[in-house]
PyMOL Python script that loads the backbone (N, CA, C, O; Angstrom):
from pymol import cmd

cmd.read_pdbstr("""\
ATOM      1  N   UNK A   1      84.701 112.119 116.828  1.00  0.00           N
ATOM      2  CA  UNK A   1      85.010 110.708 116.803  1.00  0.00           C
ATOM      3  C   UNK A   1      86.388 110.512 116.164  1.00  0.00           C
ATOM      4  O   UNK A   1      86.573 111.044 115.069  1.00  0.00           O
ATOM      5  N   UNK A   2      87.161 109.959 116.605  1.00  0.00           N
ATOM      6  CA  UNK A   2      88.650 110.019 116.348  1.00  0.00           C
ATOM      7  C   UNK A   2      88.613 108.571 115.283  1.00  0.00           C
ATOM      8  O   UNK A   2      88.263 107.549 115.874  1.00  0.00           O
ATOM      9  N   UNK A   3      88.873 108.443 114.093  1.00  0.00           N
ATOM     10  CA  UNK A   3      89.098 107.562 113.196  1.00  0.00           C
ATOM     11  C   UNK A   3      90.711 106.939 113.034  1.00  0.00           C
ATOM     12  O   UNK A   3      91.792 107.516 113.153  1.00  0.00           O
ATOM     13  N   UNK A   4      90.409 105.644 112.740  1.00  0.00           N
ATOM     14  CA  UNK A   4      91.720 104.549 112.577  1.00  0.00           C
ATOM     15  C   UNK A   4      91.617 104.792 110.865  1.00  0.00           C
ATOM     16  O   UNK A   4      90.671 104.346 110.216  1.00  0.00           O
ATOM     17  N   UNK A   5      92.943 105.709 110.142  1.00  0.00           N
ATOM     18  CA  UNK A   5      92.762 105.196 108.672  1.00  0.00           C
ATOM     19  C   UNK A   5      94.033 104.437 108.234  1.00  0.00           C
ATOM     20  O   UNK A   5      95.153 104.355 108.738  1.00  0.00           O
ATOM     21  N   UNK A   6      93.507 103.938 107.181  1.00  0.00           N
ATOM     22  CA  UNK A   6      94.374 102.872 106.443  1.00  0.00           C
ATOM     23  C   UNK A   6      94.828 103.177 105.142  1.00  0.00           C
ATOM     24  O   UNK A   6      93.853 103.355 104.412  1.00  0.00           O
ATOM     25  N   UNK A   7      95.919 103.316 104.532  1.00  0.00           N
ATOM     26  CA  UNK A   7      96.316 103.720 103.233  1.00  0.00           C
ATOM     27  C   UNK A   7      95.984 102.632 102.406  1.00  0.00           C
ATOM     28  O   UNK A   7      95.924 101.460 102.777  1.00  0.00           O
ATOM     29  N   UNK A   8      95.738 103.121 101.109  1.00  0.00           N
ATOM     30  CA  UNK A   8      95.644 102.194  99.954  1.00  0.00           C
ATOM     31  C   UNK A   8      96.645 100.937  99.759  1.00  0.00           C
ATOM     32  O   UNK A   8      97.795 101.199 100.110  1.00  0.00           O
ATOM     33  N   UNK A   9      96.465  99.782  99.329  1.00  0.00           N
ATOM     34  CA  UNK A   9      97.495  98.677  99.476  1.00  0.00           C
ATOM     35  C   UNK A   9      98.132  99.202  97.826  1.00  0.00           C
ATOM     36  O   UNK A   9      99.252  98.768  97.559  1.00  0.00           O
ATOM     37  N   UNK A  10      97.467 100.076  96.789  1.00  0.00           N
ATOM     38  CA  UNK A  10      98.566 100.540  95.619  1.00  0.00           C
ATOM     39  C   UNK A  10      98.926 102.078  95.887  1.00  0.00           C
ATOM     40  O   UNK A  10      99.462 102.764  95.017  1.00  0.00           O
ATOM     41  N   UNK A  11      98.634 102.507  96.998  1.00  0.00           N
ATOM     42  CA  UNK A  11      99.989 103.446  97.514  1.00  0.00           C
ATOM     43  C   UNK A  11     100.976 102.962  97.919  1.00  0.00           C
ATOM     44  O   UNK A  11     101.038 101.933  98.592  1.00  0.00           O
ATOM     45  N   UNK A  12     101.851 103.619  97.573  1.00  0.00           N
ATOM     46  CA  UNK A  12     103.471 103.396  97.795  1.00  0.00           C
ATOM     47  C   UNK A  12     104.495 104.647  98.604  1.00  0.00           C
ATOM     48  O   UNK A  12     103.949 105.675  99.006  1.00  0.00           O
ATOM     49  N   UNK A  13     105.570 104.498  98.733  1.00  0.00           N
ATOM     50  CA  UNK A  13     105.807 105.800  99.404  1.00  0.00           C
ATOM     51  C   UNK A  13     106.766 106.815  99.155  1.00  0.00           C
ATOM     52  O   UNK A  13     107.554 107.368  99.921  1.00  0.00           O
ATOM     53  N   UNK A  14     106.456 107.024  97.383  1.00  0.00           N
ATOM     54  CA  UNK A  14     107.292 107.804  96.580  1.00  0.00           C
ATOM     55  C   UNK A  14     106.127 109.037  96.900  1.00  0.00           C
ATOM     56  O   UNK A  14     106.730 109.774  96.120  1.00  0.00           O
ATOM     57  N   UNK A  15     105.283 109.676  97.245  1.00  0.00           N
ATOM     58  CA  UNK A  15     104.382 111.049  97.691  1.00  0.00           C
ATOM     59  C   UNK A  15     103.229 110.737  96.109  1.00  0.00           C
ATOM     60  O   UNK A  15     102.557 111.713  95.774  1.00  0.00           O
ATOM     61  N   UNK A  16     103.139 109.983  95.616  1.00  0.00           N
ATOM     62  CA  UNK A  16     102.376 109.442  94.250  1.00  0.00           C
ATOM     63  C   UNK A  16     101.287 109.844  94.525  1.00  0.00           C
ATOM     64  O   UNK A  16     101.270 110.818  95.277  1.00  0.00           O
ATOM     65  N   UNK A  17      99.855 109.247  94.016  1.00  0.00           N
ATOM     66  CA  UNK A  17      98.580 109.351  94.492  1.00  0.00           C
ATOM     67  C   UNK A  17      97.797 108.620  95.299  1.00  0.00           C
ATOM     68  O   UNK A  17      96.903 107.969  94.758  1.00  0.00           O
ATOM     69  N   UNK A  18      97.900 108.578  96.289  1.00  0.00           N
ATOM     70  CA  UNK A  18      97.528 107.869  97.730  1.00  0.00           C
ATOM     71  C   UNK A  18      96.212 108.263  98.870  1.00  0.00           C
ATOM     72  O   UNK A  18      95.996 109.269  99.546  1.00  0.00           O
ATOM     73  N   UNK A  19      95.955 107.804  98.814  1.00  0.00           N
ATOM     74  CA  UNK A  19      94.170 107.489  99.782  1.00  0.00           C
ATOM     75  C   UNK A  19      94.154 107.055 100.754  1.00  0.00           C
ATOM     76  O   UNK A  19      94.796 106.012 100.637  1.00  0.00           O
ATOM     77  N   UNK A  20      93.780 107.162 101.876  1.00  0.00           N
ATOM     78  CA  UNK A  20      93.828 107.149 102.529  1.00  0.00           C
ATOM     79  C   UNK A  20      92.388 106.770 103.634  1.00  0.00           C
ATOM     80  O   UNK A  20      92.084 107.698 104.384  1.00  0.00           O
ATOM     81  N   UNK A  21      91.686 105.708 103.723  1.00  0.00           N
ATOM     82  CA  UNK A  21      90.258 105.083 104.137  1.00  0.00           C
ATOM     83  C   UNK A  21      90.365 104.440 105.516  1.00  0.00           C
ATOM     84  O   UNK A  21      91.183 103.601 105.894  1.00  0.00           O
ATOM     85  N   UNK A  22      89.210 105.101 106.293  1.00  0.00           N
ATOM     86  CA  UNK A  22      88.677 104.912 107.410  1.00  0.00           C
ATOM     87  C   UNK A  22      86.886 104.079 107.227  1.00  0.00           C
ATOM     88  O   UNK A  22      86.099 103.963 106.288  1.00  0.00           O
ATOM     89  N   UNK A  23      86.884 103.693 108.558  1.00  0.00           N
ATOM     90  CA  UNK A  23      84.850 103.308 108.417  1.00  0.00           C
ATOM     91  C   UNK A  23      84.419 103.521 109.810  1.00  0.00           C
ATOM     92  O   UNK A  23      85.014 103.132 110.815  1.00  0.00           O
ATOM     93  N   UNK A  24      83.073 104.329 109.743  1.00  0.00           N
ATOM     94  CA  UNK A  24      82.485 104.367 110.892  1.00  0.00           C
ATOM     95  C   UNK A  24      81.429 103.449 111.032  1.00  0.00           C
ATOM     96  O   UNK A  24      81.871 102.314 110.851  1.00  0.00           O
ATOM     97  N   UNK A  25      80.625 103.448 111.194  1.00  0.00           N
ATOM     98  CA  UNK A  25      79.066 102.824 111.337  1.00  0.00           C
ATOM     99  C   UNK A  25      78.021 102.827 110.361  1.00  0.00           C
ATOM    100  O   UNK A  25      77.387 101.874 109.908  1.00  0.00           O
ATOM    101  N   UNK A  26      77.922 104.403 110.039  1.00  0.00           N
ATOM    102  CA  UNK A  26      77.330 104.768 109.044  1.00  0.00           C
ATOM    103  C   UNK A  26      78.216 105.462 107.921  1.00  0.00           C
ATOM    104  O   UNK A  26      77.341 105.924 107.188  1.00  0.00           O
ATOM    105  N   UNK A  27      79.465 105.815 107.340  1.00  0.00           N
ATOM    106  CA  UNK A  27      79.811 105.914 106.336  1.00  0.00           C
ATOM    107  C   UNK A  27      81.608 105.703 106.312  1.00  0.00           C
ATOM    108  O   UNK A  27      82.393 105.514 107.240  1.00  0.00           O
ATOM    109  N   UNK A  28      81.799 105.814 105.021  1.00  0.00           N
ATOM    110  CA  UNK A  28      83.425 105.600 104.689  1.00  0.00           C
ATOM    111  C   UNK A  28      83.731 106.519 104.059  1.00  0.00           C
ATOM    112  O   UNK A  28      83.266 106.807 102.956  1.00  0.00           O
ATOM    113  N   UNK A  29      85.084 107.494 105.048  1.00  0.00           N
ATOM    114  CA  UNK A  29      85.548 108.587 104.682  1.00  0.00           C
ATOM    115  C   UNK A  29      86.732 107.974 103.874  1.00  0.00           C
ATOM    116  O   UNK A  29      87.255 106.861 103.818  1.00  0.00           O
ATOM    117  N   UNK A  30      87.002 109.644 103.042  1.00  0.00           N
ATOM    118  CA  UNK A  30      88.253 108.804 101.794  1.00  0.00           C
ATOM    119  C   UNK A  30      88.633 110.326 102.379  1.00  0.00           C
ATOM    120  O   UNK A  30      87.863 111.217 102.739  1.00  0.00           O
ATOM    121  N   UNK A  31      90.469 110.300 102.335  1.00  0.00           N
ATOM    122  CA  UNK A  31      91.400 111.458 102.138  1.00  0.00           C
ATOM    123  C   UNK A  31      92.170 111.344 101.185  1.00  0.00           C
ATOM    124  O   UNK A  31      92.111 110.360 100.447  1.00  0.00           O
ATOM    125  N   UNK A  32      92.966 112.236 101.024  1.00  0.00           N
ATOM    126  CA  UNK A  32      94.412 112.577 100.721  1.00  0.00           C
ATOM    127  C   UNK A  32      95.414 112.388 101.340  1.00  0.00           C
ATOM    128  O   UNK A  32      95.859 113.310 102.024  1.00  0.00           O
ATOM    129  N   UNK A  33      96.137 111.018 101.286  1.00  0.00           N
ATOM    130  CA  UNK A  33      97.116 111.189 102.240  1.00  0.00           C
ATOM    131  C   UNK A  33      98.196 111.985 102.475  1.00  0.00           C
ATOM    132  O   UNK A  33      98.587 112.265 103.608  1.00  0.00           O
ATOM    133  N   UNK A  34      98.633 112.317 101.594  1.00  0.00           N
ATOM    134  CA  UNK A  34      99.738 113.578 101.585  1.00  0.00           C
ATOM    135  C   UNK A  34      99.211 114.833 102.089  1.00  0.00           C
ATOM    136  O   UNK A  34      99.984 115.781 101.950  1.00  0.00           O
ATOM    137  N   UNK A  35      97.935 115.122 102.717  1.00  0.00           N
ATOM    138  CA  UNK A  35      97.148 116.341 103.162  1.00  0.00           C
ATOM    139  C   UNK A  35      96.007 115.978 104.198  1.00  0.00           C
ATOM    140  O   UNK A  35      94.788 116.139 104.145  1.00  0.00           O
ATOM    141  N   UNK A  36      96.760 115.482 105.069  1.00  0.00           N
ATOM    142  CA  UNK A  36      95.325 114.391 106.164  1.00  0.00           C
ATOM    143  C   UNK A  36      94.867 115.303 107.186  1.00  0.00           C
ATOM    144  O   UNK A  36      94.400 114.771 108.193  1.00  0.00           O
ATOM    145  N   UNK A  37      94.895 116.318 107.149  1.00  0.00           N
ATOM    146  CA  UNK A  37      93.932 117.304 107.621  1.00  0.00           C
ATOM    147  C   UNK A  37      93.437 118.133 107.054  1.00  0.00           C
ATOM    148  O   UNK A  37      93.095 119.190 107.587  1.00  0.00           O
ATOM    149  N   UNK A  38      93.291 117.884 105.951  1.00  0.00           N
ATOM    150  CA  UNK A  38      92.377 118.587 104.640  1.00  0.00           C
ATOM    151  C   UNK A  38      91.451 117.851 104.673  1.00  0.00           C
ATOM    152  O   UNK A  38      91.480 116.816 105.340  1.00  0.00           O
ATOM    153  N   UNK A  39      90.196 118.303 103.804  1.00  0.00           N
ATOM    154  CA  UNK A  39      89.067 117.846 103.354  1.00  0.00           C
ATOM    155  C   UNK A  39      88.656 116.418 103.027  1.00  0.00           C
ATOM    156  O   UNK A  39      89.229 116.176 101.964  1.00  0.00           O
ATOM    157  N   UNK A  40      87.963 115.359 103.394  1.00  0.00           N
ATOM    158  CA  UNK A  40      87.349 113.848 102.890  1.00  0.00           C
ATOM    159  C   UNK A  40      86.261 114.041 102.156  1.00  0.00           C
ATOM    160  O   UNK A  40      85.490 114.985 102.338  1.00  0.00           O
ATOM    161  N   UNK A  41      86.114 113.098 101.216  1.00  0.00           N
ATOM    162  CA  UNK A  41      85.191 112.600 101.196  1.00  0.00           C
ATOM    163  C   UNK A  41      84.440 111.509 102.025  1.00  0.00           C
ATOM    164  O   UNK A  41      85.148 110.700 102.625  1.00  0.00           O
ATOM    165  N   UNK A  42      82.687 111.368 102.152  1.00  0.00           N
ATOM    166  CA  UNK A  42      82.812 110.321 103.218  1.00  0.00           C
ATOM    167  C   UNK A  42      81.356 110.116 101.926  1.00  0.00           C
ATOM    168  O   UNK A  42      80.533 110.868 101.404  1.00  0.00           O
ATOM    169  N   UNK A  43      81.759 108.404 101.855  1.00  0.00           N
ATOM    170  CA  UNK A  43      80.705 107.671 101.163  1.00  0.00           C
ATOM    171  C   UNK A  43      79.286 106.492 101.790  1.00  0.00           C
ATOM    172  O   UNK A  43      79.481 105.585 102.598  1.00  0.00           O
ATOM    173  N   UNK A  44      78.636 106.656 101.489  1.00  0.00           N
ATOM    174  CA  UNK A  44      77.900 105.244 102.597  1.00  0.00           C
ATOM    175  C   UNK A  44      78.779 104.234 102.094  1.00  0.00           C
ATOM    176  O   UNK A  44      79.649 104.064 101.240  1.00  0.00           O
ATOM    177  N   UNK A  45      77.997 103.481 103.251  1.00  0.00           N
ATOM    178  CA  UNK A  45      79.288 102.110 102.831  1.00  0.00           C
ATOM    179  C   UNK A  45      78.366 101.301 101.477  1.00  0.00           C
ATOM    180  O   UNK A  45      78.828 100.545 100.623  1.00  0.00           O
ATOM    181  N   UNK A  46      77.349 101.632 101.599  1.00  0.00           N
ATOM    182  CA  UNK A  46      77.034 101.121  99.939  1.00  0.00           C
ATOM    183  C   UNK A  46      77.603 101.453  98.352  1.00  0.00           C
ATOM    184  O   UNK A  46      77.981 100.790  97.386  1.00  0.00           O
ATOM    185  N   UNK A  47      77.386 103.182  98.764  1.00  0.00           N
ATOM    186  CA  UNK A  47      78.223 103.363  97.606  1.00  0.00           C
ATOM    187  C   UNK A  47      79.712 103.690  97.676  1.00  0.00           C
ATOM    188  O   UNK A  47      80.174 104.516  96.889  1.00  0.00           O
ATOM    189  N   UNK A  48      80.510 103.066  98.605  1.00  0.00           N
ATOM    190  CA  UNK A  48      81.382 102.549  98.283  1.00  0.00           C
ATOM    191  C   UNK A  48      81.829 101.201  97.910  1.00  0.00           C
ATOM    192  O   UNK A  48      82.809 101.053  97.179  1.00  0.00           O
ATOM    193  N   UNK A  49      81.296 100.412  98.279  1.00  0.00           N
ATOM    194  CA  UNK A  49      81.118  98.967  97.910  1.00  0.00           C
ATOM    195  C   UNK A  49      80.758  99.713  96.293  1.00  0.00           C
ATOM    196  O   UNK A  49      81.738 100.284  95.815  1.00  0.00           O
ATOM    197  N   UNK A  50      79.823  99.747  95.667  1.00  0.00           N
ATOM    198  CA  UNK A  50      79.344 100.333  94.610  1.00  0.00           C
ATOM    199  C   UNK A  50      80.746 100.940  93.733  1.00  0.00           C
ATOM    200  O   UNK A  50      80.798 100.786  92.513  1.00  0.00           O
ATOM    201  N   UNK A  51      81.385 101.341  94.168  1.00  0.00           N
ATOM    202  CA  UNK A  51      82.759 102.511  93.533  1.00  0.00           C
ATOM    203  C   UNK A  51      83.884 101.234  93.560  1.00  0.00           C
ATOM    204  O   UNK A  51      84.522 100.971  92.541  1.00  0.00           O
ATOM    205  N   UNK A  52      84.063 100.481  94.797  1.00  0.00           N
ATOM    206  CA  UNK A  52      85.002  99.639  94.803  1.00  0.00           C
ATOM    207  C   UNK A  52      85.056  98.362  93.351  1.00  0.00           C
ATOM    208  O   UNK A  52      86.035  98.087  92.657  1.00  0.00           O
ATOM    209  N   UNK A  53      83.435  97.705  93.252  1.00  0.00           N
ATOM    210  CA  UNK A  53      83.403  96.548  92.192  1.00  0.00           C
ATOM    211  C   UNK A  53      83.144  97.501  90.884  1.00  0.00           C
ATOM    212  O   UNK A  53      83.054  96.906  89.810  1.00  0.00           O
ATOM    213  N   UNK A  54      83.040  98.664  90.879  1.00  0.00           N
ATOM    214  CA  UNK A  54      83.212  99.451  89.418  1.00  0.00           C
ATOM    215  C   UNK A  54      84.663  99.406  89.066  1.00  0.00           C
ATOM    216  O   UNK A  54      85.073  98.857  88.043  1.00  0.00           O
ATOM    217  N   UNK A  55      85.597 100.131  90.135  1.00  0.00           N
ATOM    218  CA  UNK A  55      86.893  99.708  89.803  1.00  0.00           C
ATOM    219  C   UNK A  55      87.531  98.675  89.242  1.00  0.00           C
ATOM    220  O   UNK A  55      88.278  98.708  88.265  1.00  0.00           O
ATOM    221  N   UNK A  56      87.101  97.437  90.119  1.00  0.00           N
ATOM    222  CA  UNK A  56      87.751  96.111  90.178  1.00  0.00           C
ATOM    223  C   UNK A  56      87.095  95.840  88.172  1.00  0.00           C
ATOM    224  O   UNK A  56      87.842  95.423  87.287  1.00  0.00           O
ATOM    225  N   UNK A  57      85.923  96.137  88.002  1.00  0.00           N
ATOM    226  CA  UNK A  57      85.405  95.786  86.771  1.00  0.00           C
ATOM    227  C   UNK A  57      86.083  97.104  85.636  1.00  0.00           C
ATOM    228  O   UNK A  57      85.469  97.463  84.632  1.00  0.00           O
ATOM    229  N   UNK A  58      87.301  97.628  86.012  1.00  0.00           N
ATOM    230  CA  UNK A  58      87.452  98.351  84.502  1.00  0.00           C
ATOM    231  C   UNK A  58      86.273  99.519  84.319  1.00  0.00           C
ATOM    232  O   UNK A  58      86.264 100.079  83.223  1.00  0.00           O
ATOM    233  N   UNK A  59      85.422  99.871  85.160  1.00  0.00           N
ATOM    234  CA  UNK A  59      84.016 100.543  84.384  1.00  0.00           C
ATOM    235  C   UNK A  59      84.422 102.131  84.565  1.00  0.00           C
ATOM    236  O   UNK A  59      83.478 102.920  84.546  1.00  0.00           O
ATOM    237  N   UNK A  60      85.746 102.664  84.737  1.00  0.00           N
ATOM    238  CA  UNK A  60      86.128 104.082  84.447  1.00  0.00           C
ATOM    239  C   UNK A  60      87.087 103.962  83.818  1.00  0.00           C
ATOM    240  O   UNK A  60      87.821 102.975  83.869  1.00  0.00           O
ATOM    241  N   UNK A  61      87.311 105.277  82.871  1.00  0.00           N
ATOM    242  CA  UNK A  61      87.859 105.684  81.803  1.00  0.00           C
ATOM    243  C   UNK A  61      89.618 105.633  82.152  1.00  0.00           C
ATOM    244  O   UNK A  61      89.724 106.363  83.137  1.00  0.00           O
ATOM    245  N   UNK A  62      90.587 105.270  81.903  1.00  0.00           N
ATOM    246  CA  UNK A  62      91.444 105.058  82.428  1.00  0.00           C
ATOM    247  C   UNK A  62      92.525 107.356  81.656  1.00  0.00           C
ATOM    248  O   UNK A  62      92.164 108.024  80.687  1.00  0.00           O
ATOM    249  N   UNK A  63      93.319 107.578  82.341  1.00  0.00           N
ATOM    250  CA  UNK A  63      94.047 108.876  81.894  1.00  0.00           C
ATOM    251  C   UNK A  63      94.680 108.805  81.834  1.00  0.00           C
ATOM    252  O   UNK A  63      95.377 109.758  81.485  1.00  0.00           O
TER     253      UNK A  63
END
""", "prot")
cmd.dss("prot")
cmd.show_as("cartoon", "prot")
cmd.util.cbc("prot")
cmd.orient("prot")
């Protein structure tokens, strides 16, 4: 199945840390954009919804 992905809207295009998200039906793959034929992760779309309002809420440790 050939996927449409979309880069992060806080990627930029200095080669930084950038993501790279697609959606199928049943789940949402995450890449590397600087390596887009390497390895994804692919999340249900629940727990990404789930990962997305953790973000938005501060609820990981910042580095």
């Amino acid at each position: 199945m050939a996927m449409t992905w979309r880069k992060s809207s806080y990627s930029d295009d200095n080669g930084g840390n950038c993501i790279e998200v697609a959606t199928t039906p049943t789940t949402v793959p995450v890449r590397d954009s600087k390596d887009p034929d390497g390895p994804h992760l692919a999340f249900t779309p629940t727990a990404w919804t789930d990962f997305l309002t953790a973000v938005k809420h501060d609820e990981f440790p910042g580095s």
